[in-house]
N, C-alpha and C positions, 0 to 999 in steps of 0.2 A: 862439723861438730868438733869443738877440742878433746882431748884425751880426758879419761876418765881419773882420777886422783888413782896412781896405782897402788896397788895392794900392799905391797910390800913398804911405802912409806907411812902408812896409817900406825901411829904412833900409841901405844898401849892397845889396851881390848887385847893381849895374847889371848886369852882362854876363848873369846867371840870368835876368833880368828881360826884358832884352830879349829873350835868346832866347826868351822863352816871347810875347813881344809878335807877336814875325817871324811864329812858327808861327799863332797867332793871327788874322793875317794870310792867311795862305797855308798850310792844314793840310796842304798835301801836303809840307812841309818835314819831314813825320814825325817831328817828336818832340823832347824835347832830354833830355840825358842830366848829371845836376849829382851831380860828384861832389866828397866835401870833408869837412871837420870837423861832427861831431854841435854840435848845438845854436847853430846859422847860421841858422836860422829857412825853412831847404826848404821844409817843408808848409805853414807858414804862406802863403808867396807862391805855391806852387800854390793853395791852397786859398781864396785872397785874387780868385782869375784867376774862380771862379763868378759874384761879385758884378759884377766889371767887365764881363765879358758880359751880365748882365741887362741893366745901364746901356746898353748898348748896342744894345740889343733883340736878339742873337743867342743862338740856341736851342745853346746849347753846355752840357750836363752836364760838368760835374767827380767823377767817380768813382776813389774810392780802393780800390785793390786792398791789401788787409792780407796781411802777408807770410804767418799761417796762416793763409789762405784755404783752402779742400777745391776740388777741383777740379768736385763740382755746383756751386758757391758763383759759381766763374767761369765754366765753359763754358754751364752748364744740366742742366737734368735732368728727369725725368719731376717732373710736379705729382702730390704723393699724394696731396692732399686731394680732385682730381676724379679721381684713378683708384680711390680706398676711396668715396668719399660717392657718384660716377655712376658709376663703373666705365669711363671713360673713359681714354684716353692722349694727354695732352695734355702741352706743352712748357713748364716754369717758365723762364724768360729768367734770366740770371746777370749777372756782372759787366758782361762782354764786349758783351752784347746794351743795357746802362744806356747804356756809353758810347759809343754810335755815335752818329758826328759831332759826340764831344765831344773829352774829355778824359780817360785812364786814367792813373795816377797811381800808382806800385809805388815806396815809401820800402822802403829796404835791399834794392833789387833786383838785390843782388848776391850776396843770400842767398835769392835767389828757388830753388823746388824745380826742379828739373831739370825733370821734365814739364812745369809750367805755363812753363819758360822754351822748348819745343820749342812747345808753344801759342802765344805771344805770337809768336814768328816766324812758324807758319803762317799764324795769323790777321794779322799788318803787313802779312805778303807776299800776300795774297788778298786781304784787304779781308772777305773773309765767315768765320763762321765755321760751323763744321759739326759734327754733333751726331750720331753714330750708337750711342745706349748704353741699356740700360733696354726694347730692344721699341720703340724711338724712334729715328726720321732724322729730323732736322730740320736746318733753314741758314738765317740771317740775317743781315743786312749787319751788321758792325764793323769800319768805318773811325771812327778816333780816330788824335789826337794820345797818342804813349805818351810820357811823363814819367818817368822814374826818378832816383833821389838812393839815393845811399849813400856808408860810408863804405871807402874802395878799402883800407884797411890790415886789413879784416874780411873781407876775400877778393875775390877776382877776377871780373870779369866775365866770358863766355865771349864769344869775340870776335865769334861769330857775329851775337849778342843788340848789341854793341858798335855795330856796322854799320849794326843796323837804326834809329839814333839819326841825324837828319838835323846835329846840333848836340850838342855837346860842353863843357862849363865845369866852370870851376872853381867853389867856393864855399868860401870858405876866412875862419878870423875874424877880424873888423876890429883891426886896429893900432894906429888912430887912435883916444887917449883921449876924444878931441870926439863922435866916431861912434857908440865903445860907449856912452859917457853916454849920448847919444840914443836909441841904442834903450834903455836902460833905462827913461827918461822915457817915450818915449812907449808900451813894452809895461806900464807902470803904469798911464799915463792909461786906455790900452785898458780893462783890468781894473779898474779904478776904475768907469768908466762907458761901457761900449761903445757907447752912443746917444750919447751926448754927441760921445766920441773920433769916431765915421763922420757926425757933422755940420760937425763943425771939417773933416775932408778930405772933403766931400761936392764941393764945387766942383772940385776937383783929379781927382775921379773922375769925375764928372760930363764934364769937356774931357778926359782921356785916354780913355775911355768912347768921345765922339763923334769924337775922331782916329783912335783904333783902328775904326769904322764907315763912318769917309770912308777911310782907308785901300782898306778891303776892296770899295771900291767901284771903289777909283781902279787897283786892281791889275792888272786885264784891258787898262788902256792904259799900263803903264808900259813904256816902249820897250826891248831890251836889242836894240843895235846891233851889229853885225859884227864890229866892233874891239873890243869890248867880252869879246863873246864868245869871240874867240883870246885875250883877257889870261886869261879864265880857265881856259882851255886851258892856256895859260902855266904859270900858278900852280900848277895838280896836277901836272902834269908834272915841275915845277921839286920838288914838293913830296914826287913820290917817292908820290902818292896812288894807291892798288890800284883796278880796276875805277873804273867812268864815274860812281857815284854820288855823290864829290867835284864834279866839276865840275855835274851837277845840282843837287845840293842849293846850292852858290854858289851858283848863277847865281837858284835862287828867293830863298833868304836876301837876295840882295841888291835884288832887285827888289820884296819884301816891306819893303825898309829903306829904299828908295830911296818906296814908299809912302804909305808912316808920316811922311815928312819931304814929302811934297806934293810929290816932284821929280818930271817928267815921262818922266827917263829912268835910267838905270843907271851910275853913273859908276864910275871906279877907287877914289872914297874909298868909295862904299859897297863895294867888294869889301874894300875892306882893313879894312872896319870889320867885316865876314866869316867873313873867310878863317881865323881864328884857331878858335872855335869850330866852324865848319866842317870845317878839316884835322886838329886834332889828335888827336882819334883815329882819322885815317887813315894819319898819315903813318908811314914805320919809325922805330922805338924802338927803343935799345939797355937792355941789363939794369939798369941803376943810373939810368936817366934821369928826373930830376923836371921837375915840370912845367911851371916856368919857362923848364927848360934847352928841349921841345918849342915854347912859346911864343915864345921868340927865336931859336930857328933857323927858326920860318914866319915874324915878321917879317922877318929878315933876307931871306930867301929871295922874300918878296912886293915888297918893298923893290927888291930889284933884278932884277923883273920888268917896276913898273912904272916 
């Protein structure tokens, strides 16, 4: 198999990126949700996210949930081959069961099927999942980071599904004639010579590989201080954000960010470096609002919090 396009050359998408860095980080940030124009290159930098965990010795699968998945395909289901060849009932593991304690990954998950979108919520919200079908009860742990990308003008998320996304982004296409050339360049290089292309960015993957490892070391003493903690009280409040799970998810996001940069404790820029991702699919929306227009009213709004 050739190498995987590395992480580290995936050109723009910073804010996709990093979110998927945070969670990386700290997986109880559950998930990040990248919604945006087709051909941004999503799967590519999820898919980018296996190799840099090798690099870094963490046992994290990256599993792709295809949008026509069968629902044995995800949950599980009876093994035939030992229930015809032994006559047995025994449990074939599915999607769900790959990705524990990694990564699940649902491109157009907004056309995801209604059942498996009432699945992915039981199993966020539990942690395990549970299997009563076939002459078969069975339950195994699935806790993952869930990942989703699509594109929101192909239909609506359910807001339910919305929720259970600890981070939020855009990924929309680059502007900058400099930028697009770039990635042409380098998704030729790739295709040209994939060994070649993952040795030129081996070094670069190599030290965000061992940052994102010392991170995840250094997370259990990153301090988040009292005053800390009311600003981000503040900010959901200020923000108009429903239930407590705003201000949770800041306060790891930021202490995941605060990490990654070797700071000892939690400050107001990592909130504000945040808050964005964090709030905007929490906060209220009016009918015609894009989402620049959500963007600069949590700036504004964080701005004069702190």
């Amino acid at each position: 198999m050739k190498p995987a396009f590395p992480f580290t050359a995936i050109c723009g998408q910073d804010e996709f990126r990093q979110a998927l860095l945070w969670c990386a980080v700290d997986r109880r940030i559950a998930g990040v949700l990248a919604l945006g124009d087709r051909g941004t290159g999503k799967t590519t930098t999820v898919r980018a996210l296996a190799d840099l965990f090798s690099l870094a010795g963490l046992e994290c699968p990256v599993v792709t949930l295809p949008l026509g998945a069968t629902e044995d395909r995800v949950i599980g289901s009876l093994d035939l081959e030992a229930a015809l060849v032994a006559g047995e009932r025994r449990f074939h593991p599915g999607l769900l069961a790959e990705a524990d304690q990694g990564v699940l990954y649902v491109d157009e998950i907004n056309l995801l099927d209604d059942f498996l979108v009432d699945v992915l919520l039981d199993v966020a919200a539990s942690g395990v999942n549970l299997v009563e079908r076939d002459g078969i009860s069975h339950s195994h742990p699935a806790r993952f980071v869930l990942v989703g990308s699509g594109n929101p003008e192909e239909g609506e998320l359910r807001p339910q599904l919305e929720d259970r996304f600890g981070l939020a982004v855009h990924v929309t296409t680059l502007t900058d004639p400099h930028l697009r050339a770039e990635v042409i360049d380098r998704r030729l290089a790739y295709e040209d010579d994939p060994y070649a292309f993952a040795d030129r960015w081996a070094e670069e993957q190599t030290a965000l590989a061992e940052t994102l490892r010392a991170a995840r070391n250094r997370l259990p003493g990153v301090v988040v201080d009292e005053a800390v903690m009311r600003t981000v009280v503040r900010i959901c409040v200020a923000a108009g954000a429903i239930g407590h799970r705003g201000e949770l998810v800041l306060t790891m996001a930021a202490r995941a960010a605060a990490a990654l940069e070797g700071a000892p404790r939690v400050t107001t820029e990592h909130l504000q470096q945040c808050a964005g991702p964090v709030l905007r699919h929490r906060v209220p929306r009016e009918a015609f609002d894009a989402p620049h227009t959500i963007d600069r009213r949590i700036t504004e709004l964080v701005g004069k919090v702190l």
